[in-house]
C-alpha positions as CSV (number, residue, x, y, z in Angstrom):
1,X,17.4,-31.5,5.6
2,X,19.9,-29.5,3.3
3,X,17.8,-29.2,-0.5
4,X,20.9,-29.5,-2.7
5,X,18.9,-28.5,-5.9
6,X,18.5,-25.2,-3.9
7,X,21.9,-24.7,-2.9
8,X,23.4,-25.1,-6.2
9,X,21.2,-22.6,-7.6
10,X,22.2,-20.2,-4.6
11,X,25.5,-21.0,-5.2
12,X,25.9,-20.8,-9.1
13,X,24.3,-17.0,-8.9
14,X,26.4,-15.9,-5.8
15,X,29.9,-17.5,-8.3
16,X,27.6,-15.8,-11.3
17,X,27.6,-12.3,-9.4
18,X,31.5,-12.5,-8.0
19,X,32.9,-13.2,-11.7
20,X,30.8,-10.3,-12.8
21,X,31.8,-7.7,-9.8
22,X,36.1,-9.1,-10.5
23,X,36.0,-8.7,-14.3
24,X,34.3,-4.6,-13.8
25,X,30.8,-5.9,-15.6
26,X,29.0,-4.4,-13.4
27,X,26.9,-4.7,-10.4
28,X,25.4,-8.3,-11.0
29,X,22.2,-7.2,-10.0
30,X,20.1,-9.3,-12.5
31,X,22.5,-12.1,-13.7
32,X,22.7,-13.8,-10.5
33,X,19.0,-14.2,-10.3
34,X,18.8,-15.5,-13.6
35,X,21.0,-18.0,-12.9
36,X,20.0,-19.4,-10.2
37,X,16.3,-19.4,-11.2
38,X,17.6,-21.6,-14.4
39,X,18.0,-24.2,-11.7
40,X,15.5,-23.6,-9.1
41,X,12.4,-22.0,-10.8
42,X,10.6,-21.5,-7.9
43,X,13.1,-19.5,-6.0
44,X,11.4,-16.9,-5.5
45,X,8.8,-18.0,-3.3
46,X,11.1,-20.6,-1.6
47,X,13.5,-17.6,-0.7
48,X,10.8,-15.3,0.4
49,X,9.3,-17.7,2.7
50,X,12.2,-17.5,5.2
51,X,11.7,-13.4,5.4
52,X,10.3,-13.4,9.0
53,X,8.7,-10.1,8.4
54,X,7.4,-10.8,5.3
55,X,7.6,-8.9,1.7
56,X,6.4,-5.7,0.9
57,X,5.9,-5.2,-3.1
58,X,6.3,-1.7,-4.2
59,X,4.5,-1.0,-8.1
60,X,3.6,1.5,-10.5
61,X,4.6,3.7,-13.6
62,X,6.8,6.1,-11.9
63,X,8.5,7.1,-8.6
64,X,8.9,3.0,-7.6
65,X,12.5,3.4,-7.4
66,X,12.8,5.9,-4.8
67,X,9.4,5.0,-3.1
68,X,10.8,1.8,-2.1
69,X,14.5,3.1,-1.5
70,X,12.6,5.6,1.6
71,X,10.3,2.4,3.0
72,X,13.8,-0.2,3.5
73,X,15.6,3.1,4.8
74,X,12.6,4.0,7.1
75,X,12.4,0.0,8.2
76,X,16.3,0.0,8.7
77,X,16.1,3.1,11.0
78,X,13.7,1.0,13.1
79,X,16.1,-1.7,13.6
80,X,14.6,-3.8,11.0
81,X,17.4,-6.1,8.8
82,X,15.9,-5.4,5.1
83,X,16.5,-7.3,1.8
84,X,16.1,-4.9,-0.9
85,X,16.5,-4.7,-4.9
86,X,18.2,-1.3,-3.9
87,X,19.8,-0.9,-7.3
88,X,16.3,-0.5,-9.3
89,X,16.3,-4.4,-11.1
90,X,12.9,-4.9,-10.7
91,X,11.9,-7.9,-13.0
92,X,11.9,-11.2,-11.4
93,X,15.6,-11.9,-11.8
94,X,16.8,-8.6,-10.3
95,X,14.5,-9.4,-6.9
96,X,15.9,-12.9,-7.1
97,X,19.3,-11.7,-7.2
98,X,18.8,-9.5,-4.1
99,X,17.3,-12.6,-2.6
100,X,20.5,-15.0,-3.4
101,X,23.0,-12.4,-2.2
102,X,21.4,-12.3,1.3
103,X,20.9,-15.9,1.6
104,X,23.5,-18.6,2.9
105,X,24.1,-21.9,1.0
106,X,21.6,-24.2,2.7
107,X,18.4,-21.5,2.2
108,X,18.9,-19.5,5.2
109,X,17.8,-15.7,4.2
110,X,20.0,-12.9,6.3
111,X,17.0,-10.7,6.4
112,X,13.4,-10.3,8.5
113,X,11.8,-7.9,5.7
114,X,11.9,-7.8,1.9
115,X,11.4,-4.9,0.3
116,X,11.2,-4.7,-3.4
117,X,10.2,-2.1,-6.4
118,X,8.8,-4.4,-8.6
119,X,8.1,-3.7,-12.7
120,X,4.3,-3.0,-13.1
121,X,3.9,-5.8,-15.5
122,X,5.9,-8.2,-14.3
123,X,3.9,-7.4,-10.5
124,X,1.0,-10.6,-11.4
125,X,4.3,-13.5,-11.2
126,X,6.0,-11.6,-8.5
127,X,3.2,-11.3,-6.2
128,X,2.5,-15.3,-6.8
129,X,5.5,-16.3,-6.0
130,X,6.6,-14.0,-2.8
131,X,3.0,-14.0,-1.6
132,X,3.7,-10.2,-0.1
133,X,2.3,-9.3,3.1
134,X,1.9,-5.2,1.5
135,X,1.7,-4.1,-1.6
136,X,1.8,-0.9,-2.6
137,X,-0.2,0.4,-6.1
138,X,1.5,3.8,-6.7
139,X,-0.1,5.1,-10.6
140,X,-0.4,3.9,-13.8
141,X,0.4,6.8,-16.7
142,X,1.5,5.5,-20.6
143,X,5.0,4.4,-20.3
144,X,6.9,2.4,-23.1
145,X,3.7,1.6,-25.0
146,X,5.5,-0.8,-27.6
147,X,6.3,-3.0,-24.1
148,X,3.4,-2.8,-21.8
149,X,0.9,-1.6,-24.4
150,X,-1.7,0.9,-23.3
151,X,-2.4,1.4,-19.1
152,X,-5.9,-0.7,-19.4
153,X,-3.9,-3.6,-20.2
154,X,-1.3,-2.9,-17.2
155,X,-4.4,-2.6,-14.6
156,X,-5.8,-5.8,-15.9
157,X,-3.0,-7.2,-14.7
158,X,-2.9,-5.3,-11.8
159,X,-6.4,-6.6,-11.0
160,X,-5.3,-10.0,-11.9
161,X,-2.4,-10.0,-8.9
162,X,-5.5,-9.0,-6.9
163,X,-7.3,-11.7,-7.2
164,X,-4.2,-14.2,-6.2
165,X,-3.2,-12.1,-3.7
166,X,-4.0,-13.7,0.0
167,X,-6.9,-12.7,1.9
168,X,-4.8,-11.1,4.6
169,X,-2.3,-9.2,2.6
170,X,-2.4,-5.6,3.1
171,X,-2.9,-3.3,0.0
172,X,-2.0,0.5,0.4
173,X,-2.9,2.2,-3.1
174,X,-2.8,5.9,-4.4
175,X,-6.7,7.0,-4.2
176,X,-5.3,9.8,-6.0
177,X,-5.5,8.2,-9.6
178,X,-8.7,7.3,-10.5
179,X,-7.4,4.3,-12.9
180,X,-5.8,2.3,-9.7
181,X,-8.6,3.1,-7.2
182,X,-10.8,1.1,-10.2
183,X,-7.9,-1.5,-9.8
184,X,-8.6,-1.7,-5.9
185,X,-12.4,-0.9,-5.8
186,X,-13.3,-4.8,-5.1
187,X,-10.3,-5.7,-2.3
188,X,-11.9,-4.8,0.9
189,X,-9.5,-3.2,3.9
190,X,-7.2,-1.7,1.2
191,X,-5.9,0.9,2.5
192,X,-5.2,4.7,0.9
193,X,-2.8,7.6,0.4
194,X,-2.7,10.8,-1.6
195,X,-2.3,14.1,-1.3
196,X,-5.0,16.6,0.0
197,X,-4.3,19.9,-0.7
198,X,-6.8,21.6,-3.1
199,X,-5.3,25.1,-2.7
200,X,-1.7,23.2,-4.5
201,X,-2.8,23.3,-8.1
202,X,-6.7,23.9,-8.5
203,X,-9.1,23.4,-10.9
204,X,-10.2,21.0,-13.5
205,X,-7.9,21.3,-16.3
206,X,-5.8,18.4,-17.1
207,X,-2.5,18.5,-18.9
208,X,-2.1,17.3,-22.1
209,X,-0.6,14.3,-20.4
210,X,-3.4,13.3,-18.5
211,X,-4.3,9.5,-19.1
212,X,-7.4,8.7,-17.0
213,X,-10.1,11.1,-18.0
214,X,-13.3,9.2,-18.3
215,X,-14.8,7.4,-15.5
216,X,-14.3,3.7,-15.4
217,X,-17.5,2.7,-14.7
218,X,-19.8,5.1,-16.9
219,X,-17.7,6.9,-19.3
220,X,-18.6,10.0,-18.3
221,X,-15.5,12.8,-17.8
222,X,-13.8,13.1,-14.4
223,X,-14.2,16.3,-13.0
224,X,-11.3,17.8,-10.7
225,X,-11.6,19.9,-8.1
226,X,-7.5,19.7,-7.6
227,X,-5.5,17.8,-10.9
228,X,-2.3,17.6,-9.5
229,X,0.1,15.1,-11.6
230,X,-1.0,14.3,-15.1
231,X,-5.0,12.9,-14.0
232,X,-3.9,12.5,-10.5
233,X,-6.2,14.8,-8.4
234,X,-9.2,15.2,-6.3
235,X,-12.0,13.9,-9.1
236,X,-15.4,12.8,-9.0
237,X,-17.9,11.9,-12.4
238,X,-20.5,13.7,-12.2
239,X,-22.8,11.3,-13.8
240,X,-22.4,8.3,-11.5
241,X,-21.0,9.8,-8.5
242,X,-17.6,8.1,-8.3
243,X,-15.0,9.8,-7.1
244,X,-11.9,9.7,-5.2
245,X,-11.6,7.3,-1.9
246,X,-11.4,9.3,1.5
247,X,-7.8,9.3,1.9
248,X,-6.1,7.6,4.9
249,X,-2.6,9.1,4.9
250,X,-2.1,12.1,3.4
251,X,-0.2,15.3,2.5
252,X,-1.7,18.5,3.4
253,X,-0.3,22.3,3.6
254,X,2.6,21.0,0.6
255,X,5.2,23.9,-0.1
256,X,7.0,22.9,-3.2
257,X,10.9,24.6,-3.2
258,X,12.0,23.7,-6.4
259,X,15.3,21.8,-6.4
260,X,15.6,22.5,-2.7
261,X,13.0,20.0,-1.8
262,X,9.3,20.7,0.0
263,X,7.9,20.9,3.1
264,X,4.1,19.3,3.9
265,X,2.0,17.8,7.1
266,X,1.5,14.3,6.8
267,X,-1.9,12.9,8.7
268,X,-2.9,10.0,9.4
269,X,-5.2,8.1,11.8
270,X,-6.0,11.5,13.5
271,X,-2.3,12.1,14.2
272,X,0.1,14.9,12.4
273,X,3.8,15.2,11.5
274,X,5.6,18.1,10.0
275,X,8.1,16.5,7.4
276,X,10.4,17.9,5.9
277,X,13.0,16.9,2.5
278,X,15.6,17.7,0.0
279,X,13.5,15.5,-2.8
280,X,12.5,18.0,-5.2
281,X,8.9,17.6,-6.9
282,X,5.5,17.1,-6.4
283,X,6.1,13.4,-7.6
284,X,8.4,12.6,-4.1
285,X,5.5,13.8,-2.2
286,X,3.5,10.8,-3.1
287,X,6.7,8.8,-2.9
288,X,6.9,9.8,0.6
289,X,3.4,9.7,1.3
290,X,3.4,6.2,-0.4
291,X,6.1,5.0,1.7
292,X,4.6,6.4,5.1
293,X,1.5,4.4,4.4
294,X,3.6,1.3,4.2
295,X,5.5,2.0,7.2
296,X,2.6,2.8,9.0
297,X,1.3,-0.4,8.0
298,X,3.8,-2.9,9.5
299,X,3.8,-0.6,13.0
300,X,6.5,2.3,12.6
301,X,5.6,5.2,14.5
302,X,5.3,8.6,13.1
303,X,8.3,10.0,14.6
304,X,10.7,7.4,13.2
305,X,8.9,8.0,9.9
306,X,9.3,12.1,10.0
307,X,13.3,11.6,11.1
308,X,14.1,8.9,8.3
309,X,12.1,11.5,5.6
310,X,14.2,14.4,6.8
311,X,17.5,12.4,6.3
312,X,17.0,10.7,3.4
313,X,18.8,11.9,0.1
314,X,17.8,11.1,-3.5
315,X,18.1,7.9,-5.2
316,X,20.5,7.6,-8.1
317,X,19.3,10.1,-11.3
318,X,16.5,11.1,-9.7
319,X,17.0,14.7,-8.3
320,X,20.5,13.4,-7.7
321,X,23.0,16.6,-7.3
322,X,26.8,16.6,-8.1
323,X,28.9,19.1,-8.7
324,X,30.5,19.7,-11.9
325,X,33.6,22.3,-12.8
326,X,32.5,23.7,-9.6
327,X,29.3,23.9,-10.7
328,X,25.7,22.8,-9.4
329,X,24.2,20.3,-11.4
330,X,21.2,17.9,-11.5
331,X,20.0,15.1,-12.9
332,X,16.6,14.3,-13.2
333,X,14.6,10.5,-14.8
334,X,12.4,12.0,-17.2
335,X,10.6,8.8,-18.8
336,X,7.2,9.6,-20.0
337,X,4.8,12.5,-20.7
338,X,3.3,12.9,-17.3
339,X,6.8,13.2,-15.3
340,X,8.6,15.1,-17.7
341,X,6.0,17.4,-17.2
342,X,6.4,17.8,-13.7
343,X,10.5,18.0,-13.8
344,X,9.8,20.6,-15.7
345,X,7.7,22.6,-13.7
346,X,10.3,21.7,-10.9
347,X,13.6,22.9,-12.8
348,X,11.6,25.8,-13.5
349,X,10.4,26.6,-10.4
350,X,12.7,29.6,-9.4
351,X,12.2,31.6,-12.7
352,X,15.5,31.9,-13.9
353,X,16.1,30.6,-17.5
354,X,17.9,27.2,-17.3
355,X,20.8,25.2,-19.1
356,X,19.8,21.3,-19.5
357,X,21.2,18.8,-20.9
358,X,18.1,16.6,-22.5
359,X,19.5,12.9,-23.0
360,X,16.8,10.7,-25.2
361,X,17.5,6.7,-25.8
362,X,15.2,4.2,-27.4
363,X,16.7,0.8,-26.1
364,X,14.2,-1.5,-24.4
365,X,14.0,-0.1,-21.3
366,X,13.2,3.4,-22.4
367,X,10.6,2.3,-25.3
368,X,11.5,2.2,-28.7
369,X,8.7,4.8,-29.9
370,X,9.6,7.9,-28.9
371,X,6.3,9.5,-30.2
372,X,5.7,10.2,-26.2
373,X,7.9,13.5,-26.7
374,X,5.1,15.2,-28.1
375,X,3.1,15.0,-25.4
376,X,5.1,16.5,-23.1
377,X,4.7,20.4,-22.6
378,X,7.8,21.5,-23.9
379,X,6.2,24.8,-24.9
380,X,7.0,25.3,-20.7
381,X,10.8,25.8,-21.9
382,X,10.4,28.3,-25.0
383,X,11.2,31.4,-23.2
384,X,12.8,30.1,-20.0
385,X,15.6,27.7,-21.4
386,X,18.7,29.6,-22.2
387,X,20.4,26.9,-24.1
388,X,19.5,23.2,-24.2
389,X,22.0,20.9,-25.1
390,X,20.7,17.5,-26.8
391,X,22.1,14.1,-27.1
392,X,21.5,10.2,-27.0
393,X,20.4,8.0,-29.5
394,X,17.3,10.1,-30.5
395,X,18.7,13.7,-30.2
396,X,17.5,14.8,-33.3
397,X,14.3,13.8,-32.7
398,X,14.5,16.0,-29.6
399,X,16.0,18.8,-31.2
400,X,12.7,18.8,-33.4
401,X,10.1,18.6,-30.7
402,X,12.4,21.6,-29.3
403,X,11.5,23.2,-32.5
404,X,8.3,23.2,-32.5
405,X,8.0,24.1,-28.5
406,X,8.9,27.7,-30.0
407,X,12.6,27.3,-28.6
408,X,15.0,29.8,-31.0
409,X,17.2,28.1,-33.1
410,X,20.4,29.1,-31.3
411,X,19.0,27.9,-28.1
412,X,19.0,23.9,-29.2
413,X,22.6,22.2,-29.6
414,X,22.9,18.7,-30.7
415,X,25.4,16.9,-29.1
416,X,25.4,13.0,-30.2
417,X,28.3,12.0,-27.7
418,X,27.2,12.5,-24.0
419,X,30.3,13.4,-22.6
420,X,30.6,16.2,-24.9
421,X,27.3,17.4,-24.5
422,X,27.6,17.7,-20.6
423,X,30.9,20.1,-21.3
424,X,29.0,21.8,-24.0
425,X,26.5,22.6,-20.9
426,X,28.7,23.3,-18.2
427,X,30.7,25.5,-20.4
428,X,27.3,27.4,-21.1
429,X,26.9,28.1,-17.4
430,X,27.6,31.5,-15.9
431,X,28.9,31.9,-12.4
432,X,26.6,30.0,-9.8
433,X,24.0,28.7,-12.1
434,X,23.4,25.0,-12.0
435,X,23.2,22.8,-14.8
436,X,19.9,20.3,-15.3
437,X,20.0,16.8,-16.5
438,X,16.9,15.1,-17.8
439,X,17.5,12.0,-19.7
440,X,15.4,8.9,-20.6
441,X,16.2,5.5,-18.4
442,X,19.4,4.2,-20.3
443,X,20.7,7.5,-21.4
444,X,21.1,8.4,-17.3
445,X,22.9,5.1,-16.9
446,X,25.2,6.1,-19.7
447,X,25.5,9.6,-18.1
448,X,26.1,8.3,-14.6
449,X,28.8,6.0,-16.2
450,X,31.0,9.0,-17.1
451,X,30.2,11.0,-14.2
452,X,31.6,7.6,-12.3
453,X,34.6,7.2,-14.1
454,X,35.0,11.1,-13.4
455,X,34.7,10.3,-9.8
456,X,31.6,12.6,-9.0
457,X,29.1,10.1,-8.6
458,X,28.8,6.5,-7.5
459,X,27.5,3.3,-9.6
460,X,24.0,2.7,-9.2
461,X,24.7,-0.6,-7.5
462,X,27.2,1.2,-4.8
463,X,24.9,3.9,-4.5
């Protein structure tokens, strides 16, 4: 029997989303979901009960986006038909809208598998209402702290979607940050992933950055035989004796190449695969590594996994290259302390001084205190940063931090309009040197704007 109640609501978002694409609005990748959940409030889970496959539920502070990008492109090279919030909407009206546009009027989804980044707050109502079959725990580092408050309160909730979650949904987590494997401790077959490389970046000092220092359970300090990413490392307390899960799937023999990508083994279940990618970072080798476990999970082989890796280019501002006046250029999502610390260390990487472009918003989704930029470790650019140019709604507040990261004077430009202040970089740029982008969540959607209406990039929603 046709439910009417739930074909209007598919049909009012799908009319929603078409008036939104004609008129240029956009890419109606929320609105359509919020319509249509206006008149069906449980359309989530009525939606996600005809995915044959199931749902897999990516979370976590950073790297969501491109993590669940590589596990729908992985799925789709193995002949699976994937729904996907592709276009990084991750609250529940942007996964409902991915939902509506794949589903015909009477409730029929064209899809086997969802797959869907979902905001790490928002993951407790999400998880109810899809009832995943995977979910995937990434990390948990201080993000927008006037929004989600400190990362204790962002685990509780964590632990609460735990508890709903049904007793034969598989949960894949990072053992590597000591905050989430607390998160997991009590939810027996989870599943990890990490890296485990000691030899990458050893020894126990944490970064300024670092979040999870103490133990969870004691109080004691974590000590690290490997801190890789802000307090994600090889760690143990030496008090109580807790320390990191034995890894499942992980990364070993990792050769970071700057911009150019990395190279590592992945292992897992006594098997090894040589993969290979153009993601730059540290951070896209627990993507990867994150997305491989999931895979794994739902019965791709390794070989499928290793060939999809190899061919699978960045998502949309995060390492995404372009070229500009015949240049090279870059952008990079720089959001919080812990991974604009590590695109720096990757933009860094060859040794040559660099030109960036540092874009800083404080709307909603970037976090309206921008008291985070003094954690990061600026002081990395003070004598390898041949000009930064500065712009966005907070550039002055950048050009400061700048200051006092022992850049020289002439080195900082402020550059309130954002057009501008890419020409003011490329113009900077001597022959063959490429130009680096690192902006805050709505200053790259500005950014990619003009680049679009320049031609050189797509919209995030075509992309």
């Amino acid at each position: 029997m046709v439910d009417l109640r739930l074909g209007a609501g598919i049909a009012a978002g799908r009319l929603s989303g078409a008036l939104i694409r004609t008129l240029g609005l956009g890419g109606a990748t929320t609105v359509p979901g919020r319509v249509a959940r206006v008149l069906v409030p449980d359309l989530l889970a009525r939606l996600g009960r005809g995915l044959a496959r199931g749902s897999v539920l990516v979370s976590g502070t950073n790297g969501k986006t491109t993590t669940a990008r590589l596990l729908a492109w992985i799925c789709r090279r193995a002949g699976w038909a994937c729904i996907h919030n592709r276009a990084g909407a991750n609250l529940p009206a942007g996964i409902a809208a991915a939902l509506v546009a794949h589903s015909s009027l009477d409730g029929r989804v064209r899809g086997d598998l969802g797959v869907f980044e979902v905001d790490e707050a928002a993951l407790p109502l999400v998880s109810g209402a899809l009832r995943p079959r995977i979910l995937v725990l990434g990390n948990l580092f201080r993000d927008q702290l006037d929004r989600y408050g400190e990362i204790d309160l962002v685990a509780d909730r964590w632990r609460a979607a735990l508890r709903d979650l049904p007793a034969d949904a598989a949960v894949i987590y990072n053992a590597d940050d000591p905050l989430v494997a607390d998160v997991v401790r009590n939810r027996a077959g989870a599943r990890t992933f990490g890296i485990a490389d000691p030899s990458l970046r050893r020894g126990e000092r944490l970064e300024h950055a670092a979040d999870g220092r103490y133990c969870y359970r004691c109080g004691v300090p974590y000590a690290y035989r490997a801190a890789y990413l802000g307090h994600l490392g090889e760690y143990h307390c030496p008090s109580c004796g807790t320390a990191r899960p034995p890894l499942d799937v992980g990364a070993v023999e990792v050769r970071l190449d700057g911009m150019a990508g990395s190279t590592f083994v992945l292992a897992a279940g006594g098997q090894r695969v040589a993969l290979t990618t153009v993601l730059p970072g540290l951070y896209n080798v627990y993507n990867i590594v994150a997305a491989a476990a999931a895979v794994l999970a739902l019965g791709i082989p390794l070989p499928t996994v290793a060939a999809a890796v190899r061919e699978f280019t960045p998502a949309f501002g995060r390492g995404e290259s372009m070229t500009i006046a015949g240049h090279p250029a870059y952008m990079l999502l720089a959001k919080n302390p812990a991974g604009f610390n590590e695109v720096l260390r990757t933009v860094l990487a060859d040794g040559r001084p660099i030109v960036a472009v540092i874009a800083i918003n404080d709307l909603t989704a970037d976090g309206r205190d921008v008291s985070w930029l003094w954690d990061v470790d600026f002081e990395m650019l003070s004598d390898r940063c041949r000009l930064a140019v500065v712009t966005g709604m907070r550039a002055h507040d950048m050009a400061v931090r700048l200051k006092y990261a022992g850049l020289p004077q002439a080195a900082v430009v402020v550059e309130p309009d954002e057009g501008w202040a890419l020409r003011r970089g490329v113009e900077a740029l001597r022959a063959g040197e490429p130009l680096y982008v690192l902006p805050t969540y709505t200053a790259m959607l500005r950014l990619r704007h003009i680049l679009a209406r320049r031609g050189l990039v797509h919209t995030s929603w075509e992309d």
